[in-house]
C-alpha positions as CSV (number, residue, x, y, z in Angstrom):
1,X,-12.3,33.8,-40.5
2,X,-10.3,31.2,-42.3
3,X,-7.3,32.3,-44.6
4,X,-7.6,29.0,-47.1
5,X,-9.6,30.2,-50.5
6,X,-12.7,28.8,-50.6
7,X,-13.2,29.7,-54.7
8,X,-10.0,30.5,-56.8
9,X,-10.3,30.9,-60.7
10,X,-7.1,30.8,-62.6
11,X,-6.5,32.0,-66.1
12,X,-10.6,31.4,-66.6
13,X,-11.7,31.9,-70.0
14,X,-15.2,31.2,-71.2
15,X,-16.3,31.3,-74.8
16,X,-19.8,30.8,-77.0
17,X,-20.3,29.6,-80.1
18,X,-21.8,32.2,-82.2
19,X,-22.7,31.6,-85.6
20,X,-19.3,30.6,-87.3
21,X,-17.0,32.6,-84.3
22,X,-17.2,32.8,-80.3
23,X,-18.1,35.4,-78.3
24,X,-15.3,35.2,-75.6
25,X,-17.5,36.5,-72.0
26,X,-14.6,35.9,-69.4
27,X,-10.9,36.7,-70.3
28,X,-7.9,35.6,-68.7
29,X,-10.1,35.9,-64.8
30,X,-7.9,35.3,-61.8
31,X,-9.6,35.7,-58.4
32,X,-9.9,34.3,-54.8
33,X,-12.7,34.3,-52.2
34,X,-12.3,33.5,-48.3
35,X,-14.8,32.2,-45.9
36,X,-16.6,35.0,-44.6
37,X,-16.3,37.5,-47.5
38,X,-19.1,40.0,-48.7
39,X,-18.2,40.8,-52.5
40,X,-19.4,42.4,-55.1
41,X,-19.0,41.5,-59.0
42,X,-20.0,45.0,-60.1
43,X,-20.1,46.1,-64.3
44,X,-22.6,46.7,-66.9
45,X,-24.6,44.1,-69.0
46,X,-22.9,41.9,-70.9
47,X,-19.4,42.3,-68.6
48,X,-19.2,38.5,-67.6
49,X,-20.6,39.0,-64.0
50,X,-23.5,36.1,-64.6
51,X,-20.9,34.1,-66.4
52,X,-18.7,34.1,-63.7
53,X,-21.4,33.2,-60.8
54,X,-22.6,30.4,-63.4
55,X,-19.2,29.0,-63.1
56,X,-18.6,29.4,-59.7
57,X,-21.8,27.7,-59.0
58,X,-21.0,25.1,-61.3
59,X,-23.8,25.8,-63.6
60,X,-21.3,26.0,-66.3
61,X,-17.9,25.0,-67.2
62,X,-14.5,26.7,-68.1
63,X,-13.5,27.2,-71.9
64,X,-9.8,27.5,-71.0
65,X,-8.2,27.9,-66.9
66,X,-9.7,26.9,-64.1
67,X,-12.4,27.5,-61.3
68,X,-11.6,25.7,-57.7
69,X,-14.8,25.8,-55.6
70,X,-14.4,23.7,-52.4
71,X,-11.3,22.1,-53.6
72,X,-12.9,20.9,-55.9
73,X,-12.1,21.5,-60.2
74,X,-15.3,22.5,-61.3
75,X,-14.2,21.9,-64.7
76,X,-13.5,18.7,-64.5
77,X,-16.6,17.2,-62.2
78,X,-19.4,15.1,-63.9
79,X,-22.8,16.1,-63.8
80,X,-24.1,14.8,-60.8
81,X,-21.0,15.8,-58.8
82,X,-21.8,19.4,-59.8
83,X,-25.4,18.7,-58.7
84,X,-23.9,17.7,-55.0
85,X,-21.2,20.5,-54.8
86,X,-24.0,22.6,-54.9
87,X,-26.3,20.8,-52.7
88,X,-24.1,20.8,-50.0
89,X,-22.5,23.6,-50.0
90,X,-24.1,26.5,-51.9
91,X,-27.0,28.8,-52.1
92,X,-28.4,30.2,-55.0
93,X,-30.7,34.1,-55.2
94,X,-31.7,34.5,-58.6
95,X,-33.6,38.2,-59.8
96,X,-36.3,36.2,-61.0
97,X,-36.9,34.3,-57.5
98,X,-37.5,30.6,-59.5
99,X,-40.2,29.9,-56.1
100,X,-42.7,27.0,-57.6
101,X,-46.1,28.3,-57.6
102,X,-47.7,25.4,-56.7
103,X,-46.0,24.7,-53.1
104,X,-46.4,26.6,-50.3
105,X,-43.5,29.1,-48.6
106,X,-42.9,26.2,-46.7
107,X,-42.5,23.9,-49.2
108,X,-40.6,26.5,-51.4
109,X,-38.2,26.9,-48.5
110,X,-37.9,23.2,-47.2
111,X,-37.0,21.9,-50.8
112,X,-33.1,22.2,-50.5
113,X,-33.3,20.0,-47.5
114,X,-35.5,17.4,-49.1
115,X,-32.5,17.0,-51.6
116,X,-30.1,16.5,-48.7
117,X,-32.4,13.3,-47.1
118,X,-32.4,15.3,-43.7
119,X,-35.2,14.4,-41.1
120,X,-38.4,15.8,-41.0
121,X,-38.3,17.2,-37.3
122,X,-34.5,18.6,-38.4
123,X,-36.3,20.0,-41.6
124,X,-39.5,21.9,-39.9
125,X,-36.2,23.3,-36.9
126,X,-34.3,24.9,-39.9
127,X,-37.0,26.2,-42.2
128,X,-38.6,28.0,-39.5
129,X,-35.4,29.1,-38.4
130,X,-34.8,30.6,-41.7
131,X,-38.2,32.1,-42.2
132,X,-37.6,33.7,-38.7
133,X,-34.4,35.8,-40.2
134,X,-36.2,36.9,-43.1
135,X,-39.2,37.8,-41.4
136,X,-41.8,35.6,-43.0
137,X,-43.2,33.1,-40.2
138,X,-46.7,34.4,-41.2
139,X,-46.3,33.3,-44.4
140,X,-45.6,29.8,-44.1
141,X,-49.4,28.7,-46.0
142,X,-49.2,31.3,-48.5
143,X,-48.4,30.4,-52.3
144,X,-45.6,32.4,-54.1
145,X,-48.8,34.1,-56.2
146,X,-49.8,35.9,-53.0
147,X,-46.7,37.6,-51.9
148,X,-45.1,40.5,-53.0
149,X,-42.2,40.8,-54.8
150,X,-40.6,41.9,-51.5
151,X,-41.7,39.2,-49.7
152,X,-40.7,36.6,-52.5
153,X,-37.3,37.8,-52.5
154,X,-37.2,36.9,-48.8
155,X,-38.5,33.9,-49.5
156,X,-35.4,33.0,-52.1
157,X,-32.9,33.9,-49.5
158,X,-34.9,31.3,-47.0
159,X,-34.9,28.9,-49.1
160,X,-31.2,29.6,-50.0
161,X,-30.0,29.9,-46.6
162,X,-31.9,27.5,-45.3
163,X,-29.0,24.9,-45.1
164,X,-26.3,27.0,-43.6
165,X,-24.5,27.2,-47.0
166,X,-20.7,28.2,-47.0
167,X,-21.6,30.0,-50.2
168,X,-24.5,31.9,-51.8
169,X,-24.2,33.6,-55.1
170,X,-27.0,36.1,-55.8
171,X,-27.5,37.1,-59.2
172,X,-28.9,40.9,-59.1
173,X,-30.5,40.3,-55.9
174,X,-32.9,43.8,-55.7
175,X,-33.5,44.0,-59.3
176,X,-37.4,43.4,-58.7
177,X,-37.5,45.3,-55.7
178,X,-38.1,48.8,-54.4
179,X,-35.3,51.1,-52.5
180,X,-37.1,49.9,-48.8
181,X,-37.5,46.1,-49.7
182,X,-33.8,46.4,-51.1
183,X,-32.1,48.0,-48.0
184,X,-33.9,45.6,-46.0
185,X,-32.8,42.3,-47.8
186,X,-29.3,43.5,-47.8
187,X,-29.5,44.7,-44.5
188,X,-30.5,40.8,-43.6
189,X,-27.8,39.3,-46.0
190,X,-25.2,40.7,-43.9
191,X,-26.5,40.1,-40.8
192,X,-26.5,36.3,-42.2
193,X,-22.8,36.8,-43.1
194,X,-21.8,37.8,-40.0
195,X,-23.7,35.2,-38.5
196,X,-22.9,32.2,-40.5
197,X,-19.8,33.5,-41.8
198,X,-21.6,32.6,-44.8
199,X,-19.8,33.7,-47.9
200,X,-21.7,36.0,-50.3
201,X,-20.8,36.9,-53.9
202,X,-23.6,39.2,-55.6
203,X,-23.2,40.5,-59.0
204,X,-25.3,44.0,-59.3
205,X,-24.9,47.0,-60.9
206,X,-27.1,48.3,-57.9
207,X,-25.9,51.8,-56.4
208,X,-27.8,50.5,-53.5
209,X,-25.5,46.8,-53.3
210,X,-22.5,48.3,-53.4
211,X,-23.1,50.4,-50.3
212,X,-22.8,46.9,-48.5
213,X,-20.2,44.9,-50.2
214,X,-16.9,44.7,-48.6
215,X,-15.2,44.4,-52.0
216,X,-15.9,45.2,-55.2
217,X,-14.5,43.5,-58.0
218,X,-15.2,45.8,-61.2
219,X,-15.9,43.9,-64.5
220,X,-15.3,44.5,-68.0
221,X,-15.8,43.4,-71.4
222,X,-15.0,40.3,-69.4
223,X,-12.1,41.3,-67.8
224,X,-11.6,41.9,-63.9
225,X,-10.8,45.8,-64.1
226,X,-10.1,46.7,-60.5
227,X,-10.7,45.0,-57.3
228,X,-10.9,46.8,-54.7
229,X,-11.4,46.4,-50.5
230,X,-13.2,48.2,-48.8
């Protein structure tokens, strides 16, 4: 495992306009993330833990401090350099899976490598690859509308994975899912971790998460409240 910090926030702050004041959802946030970690951001609604992922993953930017993702200051890249920091290095697992109906798993899963101009014979090797670790080679024809929720969630971390990112944020990953279906796609996330070395950050307030995560980091009114290894 590498000892450089892949992620490091610093003094992060994030505020929203609401009505005439701001709501302030991350206060004072300093934290760093290795290669190779398994972590938790664990709290109840409305604690900063989607927040934080956004802004790890670039989908949004610092009010005040800083977020280093990469080596890169997310705060200070343009538009289209957040698009390819993400591109190239990061997966995404949302709850609400975000597969488009209309393509196939296959298509579903290949689409992060159509963004990244790789070759068609190098596309078909990795998304069958990837559909191999989650289980889902039979599906390959099937349209997201004839899957179960199981099986859809399966197919997000495919199509996540599906480049060999060094990161992947999940964003209450078993929310949709039963207890089986959940043990089962953690069970494969950190076989995936261990694997790639892949580093995973999931924010859940899932009993059934935390039994996997190597480290917790507890979130509150937009604070970190304990972090803890273990």
């Amino acid at each position: 495992m590498e000892n450089h910090s892949l992620i490091t926030t610093e003094n992060l702050y994030k505020h929203y306009p609401v009505g005439d004041h701001y709501f302030t959802a991350l206060k004072d946030v300093n934290l760093s993330f290795k290669q190779g970690e398994f972590t938790g951001l664990v709290g109840p609604s409305g604690s900063g833990k989607t927040t934080l992922l956004n802004i790890i993953g670039a989908l949004d930017l610092p009010s005040e401090g800083g977020a280093t993702v990469m080596g890169m200051d997310v705060g200070s890249l343009s538009h289209g350099q957040s698009a390819q920091l993400r591109n190239e290095y990061m997966g995404f697992i949302f709850q609400t899976f975000n597969l488009l109906p209309v393509y196939s798993v296959y298509e579903n899963v290949e689409f992060p490598l159509l963004l990244l101009g790789i070759s068609s014979d190098e596309r078909n090797k990795a998304v069958m690859k990837a559909l191999e670790w989650v289980g889902l080679t039979d599906k390959v024809k099937s349209r997201p509308a004839q899957l179960s929720g199981g099986e859809s969630q399966r197919v997000a971390i495919a199509r996540s994975m599906v480049k060999q990112p060094q990161i992947v944020l999940a964003d209450e990953p078993t929310a949709n899912l039963d207890a089986a279906n959940s043990h089962n796609i953690l069970k494969m996330m950190v076989k995936l971790n261990y694997e790639q070395k892949t580093t995973f950050i999931l924010s859940t307030h899932d009993d059934k998460v935390i039994q996997y995560v190597r480290r917790k980091i507890v979130l509150h009114d937009g604070k970190v409240s304990d972090d803890i290894l273990l």
